[in-house]
C-alpha positions as CSV (number, residue, x, y, z in Angstrom):
1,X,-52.5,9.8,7.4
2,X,-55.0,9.2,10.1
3,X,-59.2,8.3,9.2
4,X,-59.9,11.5,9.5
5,X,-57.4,13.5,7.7
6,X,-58.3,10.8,5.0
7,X,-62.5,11.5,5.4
8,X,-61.3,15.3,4.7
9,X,-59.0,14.1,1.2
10,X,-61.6,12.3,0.0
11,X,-64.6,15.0,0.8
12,X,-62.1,17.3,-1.6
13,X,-61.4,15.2,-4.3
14,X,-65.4,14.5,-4.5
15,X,-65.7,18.5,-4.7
16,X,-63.2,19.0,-7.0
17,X,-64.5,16.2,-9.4
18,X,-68.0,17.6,-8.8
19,X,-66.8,21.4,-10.2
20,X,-66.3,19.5,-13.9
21,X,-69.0,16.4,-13.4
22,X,-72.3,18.3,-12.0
23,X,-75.4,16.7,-11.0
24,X,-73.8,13.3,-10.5
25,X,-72.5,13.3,-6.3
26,X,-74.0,10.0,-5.8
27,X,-71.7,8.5,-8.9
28,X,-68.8,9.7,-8.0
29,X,-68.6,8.8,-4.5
30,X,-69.4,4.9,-5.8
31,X,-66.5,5.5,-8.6
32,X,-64.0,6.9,-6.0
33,X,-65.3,3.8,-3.4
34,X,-64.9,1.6,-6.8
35,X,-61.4,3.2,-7.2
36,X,-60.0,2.4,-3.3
37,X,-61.6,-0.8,-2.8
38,X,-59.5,-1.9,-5.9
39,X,-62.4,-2.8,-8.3
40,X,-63.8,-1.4,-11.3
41,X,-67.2,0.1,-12.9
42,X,-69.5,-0.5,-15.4
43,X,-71.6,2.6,-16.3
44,X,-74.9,2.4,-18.3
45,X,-76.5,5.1,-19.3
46,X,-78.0,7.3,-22.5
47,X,-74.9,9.0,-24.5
48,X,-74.4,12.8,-23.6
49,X,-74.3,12.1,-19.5
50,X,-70.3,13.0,-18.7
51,X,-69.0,9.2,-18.9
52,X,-66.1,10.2,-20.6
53,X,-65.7,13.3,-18.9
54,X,-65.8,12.0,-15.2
55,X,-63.5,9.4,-16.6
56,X,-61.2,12.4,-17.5
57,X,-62.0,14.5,-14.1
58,X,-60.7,11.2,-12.1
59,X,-57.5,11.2,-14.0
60,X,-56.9,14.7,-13.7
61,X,-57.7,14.6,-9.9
62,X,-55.6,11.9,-9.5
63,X,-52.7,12.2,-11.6
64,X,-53.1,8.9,-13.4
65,X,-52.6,8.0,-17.0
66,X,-55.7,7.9,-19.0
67,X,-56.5,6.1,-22.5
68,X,-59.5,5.5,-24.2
69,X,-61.2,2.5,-26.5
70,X,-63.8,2.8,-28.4
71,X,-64.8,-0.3,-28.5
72,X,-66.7,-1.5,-32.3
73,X,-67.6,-5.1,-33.7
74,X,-64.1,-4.9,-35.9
75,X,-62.1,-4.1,-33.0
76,X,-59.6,-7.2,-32.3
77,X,-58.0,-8.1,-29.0
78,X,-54.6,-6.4,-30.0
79,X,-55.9,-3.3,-30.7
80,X,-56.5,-3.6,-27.1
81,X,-53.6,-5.5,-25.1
82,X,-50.8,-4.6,-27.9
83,X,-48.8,-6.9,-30.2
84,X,-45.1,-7.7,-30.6
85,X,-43.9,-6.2,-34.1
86,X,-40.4,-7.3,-36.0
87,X,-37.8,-4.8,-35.7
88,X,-35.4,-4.9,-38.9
89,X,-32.8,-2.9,-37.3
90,X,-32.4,-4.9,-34.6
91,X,-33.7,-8.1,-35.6
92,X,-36.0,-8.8,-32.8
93,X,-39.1,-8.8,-32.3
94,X,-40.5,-5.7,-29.9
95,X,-43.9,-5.3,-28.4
96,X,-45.9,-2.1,-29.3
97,X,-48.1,-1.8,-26.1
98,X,-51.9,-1.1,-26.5
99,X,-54.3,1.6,-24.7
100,X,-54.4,-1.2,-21.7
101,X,-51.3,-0.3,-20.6
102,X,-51.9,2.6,-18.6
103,X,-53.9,3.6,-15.4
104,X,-57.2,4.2,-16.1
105,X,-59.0,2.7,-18.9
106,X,-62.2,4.1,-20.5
107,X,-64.0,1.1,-22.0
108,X,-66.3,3.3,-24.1
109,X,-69.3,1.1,-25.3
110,X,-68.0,-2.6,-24.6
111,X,-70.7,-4.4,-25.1
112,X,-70.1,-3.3,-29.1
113,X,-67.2,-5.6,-29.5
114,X,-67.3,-9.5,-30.1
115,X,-67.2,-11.5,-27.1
116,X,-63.1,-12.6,-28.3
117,X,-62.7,-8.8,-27.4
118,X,-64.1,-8.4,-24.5
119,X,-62.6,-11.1,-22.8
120,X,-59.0,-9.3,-23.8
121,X,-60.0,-7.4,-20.6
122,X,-60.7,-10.2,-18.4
123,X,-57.3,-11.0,-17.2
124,X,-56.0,-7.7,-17.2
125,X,-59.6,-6.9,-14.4
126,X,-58.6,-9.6,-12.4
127,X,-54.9,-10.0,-11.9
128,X,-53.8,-6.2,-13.4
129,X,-51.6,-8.5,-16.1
130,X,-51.7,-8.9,-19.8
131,X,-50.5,-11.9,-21.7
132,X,-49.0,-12.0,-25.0
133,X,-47.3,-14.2,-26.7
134,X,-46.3,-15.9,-23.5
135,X,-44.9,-13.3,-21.6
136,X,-46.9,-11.5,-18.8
137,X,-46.6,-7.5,-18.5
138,X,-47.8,-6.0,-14.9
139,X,-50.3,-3.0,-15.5
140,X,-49.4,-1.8,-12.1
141,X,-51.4,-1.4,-8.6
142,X,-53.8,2.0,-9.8
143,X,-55.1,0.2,-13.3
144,X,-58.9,1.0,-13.1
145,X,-62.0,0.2,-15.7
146,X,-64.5,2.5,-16.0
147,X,-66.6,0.8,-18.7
148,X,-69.9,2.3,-20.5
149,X,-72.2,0.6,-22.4
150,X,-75.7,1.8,-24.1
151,X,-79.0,0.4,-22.8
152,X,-81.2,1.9,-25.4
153,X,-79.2,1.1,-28.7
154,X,-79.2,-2.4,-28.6
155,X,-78.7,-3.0,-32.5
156,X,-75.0,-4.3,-33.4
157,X,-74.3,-5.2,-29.8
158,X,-73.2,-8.4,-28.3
159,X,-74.3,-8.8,-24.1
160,X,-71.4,-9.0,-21.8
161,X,-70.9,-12.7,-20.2
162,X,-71.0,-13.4,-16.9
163,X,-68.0,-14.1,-16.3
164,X,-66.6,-10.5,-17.3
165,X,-69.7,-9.0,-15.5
166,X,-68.5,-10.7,-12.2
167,X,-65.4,-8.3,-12.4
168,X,-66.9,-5.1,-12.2
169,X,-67.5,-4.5,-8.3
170,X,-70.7,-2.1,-9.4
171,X,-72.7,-1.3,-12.0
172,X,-74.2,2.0,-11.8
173,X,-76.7,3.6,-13.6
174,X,-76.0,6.8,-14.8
175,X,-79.2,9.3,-15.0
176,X,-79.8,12.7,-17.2
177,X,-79.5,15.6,-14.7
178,X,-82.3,17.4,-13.1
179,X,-83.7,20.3,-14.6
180,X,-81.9,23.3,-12.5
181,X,-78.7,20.9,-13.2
182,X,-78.9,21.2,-16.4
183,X,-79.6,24.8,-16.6
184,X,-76.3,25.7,-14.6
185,X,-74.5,23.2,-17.1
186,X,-75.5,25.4,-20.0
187,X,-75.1,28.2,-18.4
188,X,-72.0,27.7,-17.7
189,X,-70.8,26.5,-21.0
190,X,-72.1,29.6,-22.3
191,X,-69.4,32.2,-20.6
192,X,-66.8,30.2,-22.9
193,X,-65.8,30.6,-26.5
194,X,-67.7,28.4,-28.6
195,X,-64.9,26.7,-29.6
196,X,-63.1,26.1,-26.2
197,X,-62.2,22.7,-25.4
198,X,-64.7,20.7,-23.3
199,X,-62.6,18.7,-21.1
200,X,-62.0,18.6,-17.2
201,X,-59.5,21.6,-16.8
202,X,-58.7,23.6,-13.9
203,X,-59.3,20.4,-11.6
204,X,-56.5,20.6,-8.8
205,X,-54.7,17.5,-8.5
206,X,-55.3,16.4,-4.8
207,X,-53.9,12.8,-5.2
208,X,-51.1,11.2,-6.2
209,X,-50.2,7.4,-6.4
210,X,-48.1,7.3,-3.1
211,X,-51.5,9.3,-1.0
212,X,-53.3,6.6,-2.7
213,X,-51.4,4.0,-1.2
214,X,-52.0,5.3,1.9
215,X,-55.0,5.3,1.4
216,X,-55.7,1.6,0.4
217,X,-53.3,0.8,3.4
218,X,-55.4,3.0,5.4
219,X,-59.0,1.1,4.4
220,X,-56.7,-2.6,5.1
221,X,-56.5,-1.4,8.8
222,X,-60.5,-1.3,9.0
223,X,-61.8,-4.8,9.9
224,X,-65.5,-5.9,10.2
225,X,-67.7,-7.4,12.8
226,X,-68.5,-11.1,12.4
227,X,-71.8,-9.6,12.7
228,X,-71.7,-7.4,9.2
229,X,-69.8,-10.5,7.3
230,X,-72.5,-12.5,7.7
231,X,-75.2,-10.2,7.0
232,X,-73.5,-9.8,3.8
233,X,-72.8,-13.6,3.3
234,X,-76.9,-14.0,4.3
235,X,-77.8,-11.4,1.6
236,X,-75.7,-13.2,-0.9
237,X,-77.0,-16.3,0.0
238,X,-80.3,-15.2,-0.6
239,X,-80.0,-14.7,-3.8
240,X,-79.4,-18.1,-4.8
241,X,-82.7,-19.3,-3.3
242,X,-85.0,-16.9,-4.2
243,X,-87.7,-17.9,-6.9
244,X,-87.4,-14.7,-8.6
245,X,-83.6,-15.4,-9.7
246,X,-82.2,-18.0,-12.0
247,X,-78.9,-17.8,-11.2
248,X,-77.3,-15.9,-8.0
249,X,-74.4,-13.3,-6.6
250,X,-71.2,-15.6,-6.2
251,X,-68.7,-15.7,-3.4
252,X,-66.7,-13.1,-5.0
253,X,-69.7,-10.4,-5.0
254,X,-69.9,-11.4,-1.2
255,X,-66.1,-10.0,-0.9
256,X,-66.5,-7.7,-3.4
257,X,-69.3,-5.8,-1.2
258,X,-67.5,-6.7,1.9
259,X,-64.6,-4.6,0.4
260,X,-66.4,-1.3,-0.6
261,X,-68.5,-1.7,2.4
262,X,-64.6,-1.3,4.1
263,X,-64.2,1.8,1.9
264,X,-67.5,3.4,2.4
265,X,-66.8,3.5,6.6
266,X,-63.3,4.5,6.1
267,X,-64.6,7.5,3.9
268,X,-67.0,8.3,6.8
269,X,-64.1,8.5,9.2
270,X,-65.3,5.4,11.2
271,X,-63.2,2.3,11.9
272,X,-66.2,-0.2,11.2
273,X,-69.2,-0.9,8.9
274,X,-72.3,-0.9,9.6
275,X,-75.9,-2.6,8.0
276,X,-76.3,0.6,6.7
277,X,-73.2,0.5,4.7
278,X,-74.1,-2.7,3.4
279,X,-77.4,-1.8,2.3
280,X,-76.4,1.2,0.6
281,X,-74.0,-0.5,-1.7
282,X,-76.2,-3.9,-2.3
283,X,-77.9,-2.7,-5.4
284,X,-74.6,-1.2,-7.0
285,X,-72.6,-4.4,-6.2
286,X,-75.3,-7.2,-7.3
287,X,-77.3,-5.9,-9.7
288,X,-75.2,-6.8,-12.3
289,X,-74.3,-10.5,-10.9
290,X,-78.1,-12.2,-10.9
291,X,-80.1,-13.2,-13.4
292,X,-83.4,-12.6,-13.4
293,X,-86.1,-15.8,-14.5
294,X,-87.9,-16.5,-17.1
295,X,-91.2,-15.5,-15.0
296,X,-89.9,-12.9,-13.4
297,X,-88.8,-10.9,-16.8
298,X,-92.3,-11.7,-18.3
299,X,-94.1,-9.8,-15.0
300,X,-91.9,-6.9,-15.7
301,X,-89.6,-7.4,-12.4
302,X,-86.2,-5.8,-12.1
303,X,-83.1,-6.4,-10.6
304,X,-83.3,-3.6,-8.3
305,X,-87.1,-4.6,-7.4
306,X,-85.9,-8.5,-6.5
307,X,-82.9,-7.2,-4.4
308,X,-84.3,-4.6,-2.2
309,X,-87.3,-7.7,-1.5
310,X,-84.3,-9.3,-0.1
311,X,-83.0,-6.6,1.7
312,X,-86.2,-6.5,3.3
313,X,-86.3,-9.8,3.9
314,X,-82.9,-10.8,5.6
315,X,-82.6,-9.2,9.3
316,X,-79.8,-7.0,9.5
317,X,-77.6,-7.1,12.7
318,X,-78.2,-4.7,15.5
């Protein structure tokens, strides 16, 4: 597979996702950079706006496993990773493996469950490994979050730390649909029976995990200028000095955006990044990994408002 047959895969696979997820081009093509720069996504956004269901469409496009976990205050950490049950016929003890285990995980609403729950997921985010009881399980090279969470229902929640934060490579923001959007949605929910399944059917499965490895091998080939690393290491940097942030982007946000700026020029067909590319995925990949403070909150800043400043601010390369 050469750049370009790859720039013509992925411009399909964004189509075909965009037949059962309408209105939302912009997400997807972060979720599918999320998916090939080997990081994972943390969606916020109103109930009702396709979470689950571009959860679904990925899968189908794909041909990956897909769980779900609905995450609540009483859910415990082996409800999520699994636990190792006594067997009476055999007399050993055998492990009953949990929704983790599988290739892409919908996180539905985690900032419901207890911070002991939520950090059940840390591990598996960061090395694609469980733990229990001592014995590590491999999750495999495809195993992808795609977490949601409820900004305006904040009653019974608990905020996601830092630490996990840092994991997700974006955070994206998932908006209601323009008007005319919305119309075709309904419209098109109307030629079906009224009680016909709503799920992503009739999605033609373009990828597979061996074209995906191809893929990811494809995107390790692409290197970037000197140039383009250290505009992203300045704009990192930056972060930590300005006066309208408490605490800044690490080192791992700096490779985390150098890595989906790699994705983003490999889905373009080109063989390096440019400012551009890093500009376009700043907000995504560091919104979620500063803290805003104290004065800044009371004046009604935002993170987006404090990091485009700074992309304003630092001189991108020529």
């Amino acid at each position: 597979m050469d750049l370009e047959a790859f720039r013509q895969l992925v411009a399909a696979t964004r189509s075909e996702i965009g037949k059962a997820v309408r209105g939302q081009d912009a997400l997807i093509d972060l979720v599918l950079i999320s998916v090939f720069a080997g990081g994972h996504c943390l969606l916020e956004g109103p109930p009702g706006t396709a979470k689950t269901l571009l959860a679904r469409s990925f899968s189908e496009v794909m041909s990956l496993d897909f769980r779900r976990i609905q995450f609540t205050p009483d859910l415990m950490p082996g409800d999520v990773l699994g636990v190792n049950l006594f067997n009476f016929q055999t007399s050993a003890f055998h492990l009953t493996k949990g929704p983790v285990f599988t290739d892409i995980l919908l996180a539905d609403e985690i900032n419901r469950a207890p911070p002991k729950t939520q950090s059940a997921l840390l591990q598996a985010m960061n090395e694609r490994m469980v733990t229990i009881d001592g014995v590590d399980y491999p999750l495999g090279p495809d195993f992808f979050v795609l977490a949601t969470q409820n900004p305006i229902e904040q009653h019974g929640t608990y905020p996601l730390p830092e630490a996990q934060l840092d994991r997700f490579l974006f955070k994206l923001v998932v908006d209601f649909p323009d008007r005319d959007t919305e119309i075709d949605i309904l419209a098109r929910h109307a030629e079906r029976a009224v009680q016909a399944e709503r799920r992503a059917s009739d999605i033609e499965r373009l990828l597979s995990a061996e074209t995906l490895a191809e893929g990811k091998a494809l995107i390790d080939g692409i290197r970037l200028d000197t140039a383009i690393l250290a505009y992203i290491v300045d704009l990192v940097r930056a972060t930590r000095s300005d006066p309208d942030i408490l605490h800044g982007a690490s080192t791992r946000a700096a490779d985390a955006l150098a890595a989906a700026v790699r994705v983003k020029a490999a889905f373009d067909g080109r063989e390096y990044g440019l400012p551009d590319d890093v500009q376009a995925l700043l907000l995504p990949a560091l919104r979620h990994r500063i803290m805003l403070s104290p004065a800044a909150e009371i004046e009604g800043r935002t993170a987006e408002e404090v990091l485009t400043n700074i992309k304003n601010r630092v001189s991108a390369p020529r």
